[in-house]
N, C-alpha and C positions, 0 to 999 in steps of 0.2 A: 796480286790478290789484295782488296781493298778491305782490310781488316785483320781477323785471328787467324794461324792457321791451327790444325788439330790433325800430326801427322801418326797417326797409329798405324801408318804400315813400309811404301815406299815413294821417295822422293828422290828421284836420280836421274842421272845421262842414260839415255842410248847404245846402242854399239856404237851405232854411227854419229849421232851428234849428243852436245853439250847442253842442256837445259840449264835455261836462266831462270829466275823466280823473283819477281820485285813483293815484299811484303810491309804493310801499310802499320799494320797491327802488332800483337801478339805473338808466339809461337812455342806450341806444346810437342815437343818431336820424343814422343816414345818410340818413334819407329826409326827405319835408316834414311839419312840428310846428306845425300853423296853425289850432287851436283856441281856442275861449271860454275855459276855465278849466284849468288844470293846477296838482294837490293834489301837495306832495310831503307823505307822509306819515311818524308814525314818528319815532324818537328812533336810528335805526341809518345809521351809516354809507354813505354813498350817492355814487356818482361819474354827474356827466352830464355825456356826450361824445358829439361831431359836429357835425352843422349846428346852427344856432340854434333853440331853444323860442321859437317866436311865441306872442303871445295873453297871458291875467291869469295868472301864475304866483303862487299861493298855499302859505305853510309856515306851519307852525302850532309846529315845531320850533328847536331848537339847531342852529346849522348852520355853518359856514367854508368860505368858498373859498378852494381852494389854486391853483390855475389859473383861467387866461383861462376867463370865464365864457362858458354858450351860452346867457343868454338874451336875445329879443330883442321885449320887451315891458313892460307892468307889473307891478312885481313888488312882492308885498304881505305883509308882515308881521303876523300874528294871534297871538293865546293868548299865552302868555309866554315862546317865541321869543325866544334873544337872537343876532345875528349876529355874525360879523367878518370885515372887508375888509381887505384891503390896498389901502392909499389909489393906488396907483399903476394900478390895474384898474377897470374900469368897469362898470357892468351898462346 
């Protein structure tokens, strides 16, 4: 998705298969986030708020949390991607 997403209901697997989601933008998830793979993409500023992102969370980017993080899964660092925490916060 090239841009915000605005998830108010559901975002998930199949019976039979894993749904990927490469997202560019933004992401508001009041609703359920219970996927195979979630791409945050992009070198721009990006804010995710709501319930928690389930599933392999993948960035390939420069990133900082500034708030209590929503994800609630594996979360994987690629390319040359540098992070920063604040040790007091958790993922």
């Amino acid at each position: 998705m090239n841009g915000d997403v605005l998830n108010d209901g559901y975002i998930q697997n199949s019976d039979a298969y894993g749904l990927s989601v490469r997202v560019s933008g933004d992401i508001q998830n009041s609703g359920t986030w219970n996927n195979y793979r979630t791409y945050l993409t992009g070198n721009n500023s990006r804010s995710i708020t709501g319930n928690p992102l389930r599933g392999n969370i993948y960035i390939d980017d420069d990133f900082e949390i500034l708030n209590s993080p929503v994800f609630n899964g594996n979360f994987y660092f690629g390319g040359m991607g540098t992070g920063k925490f604040d040790h007091r916060r958790r993922i």
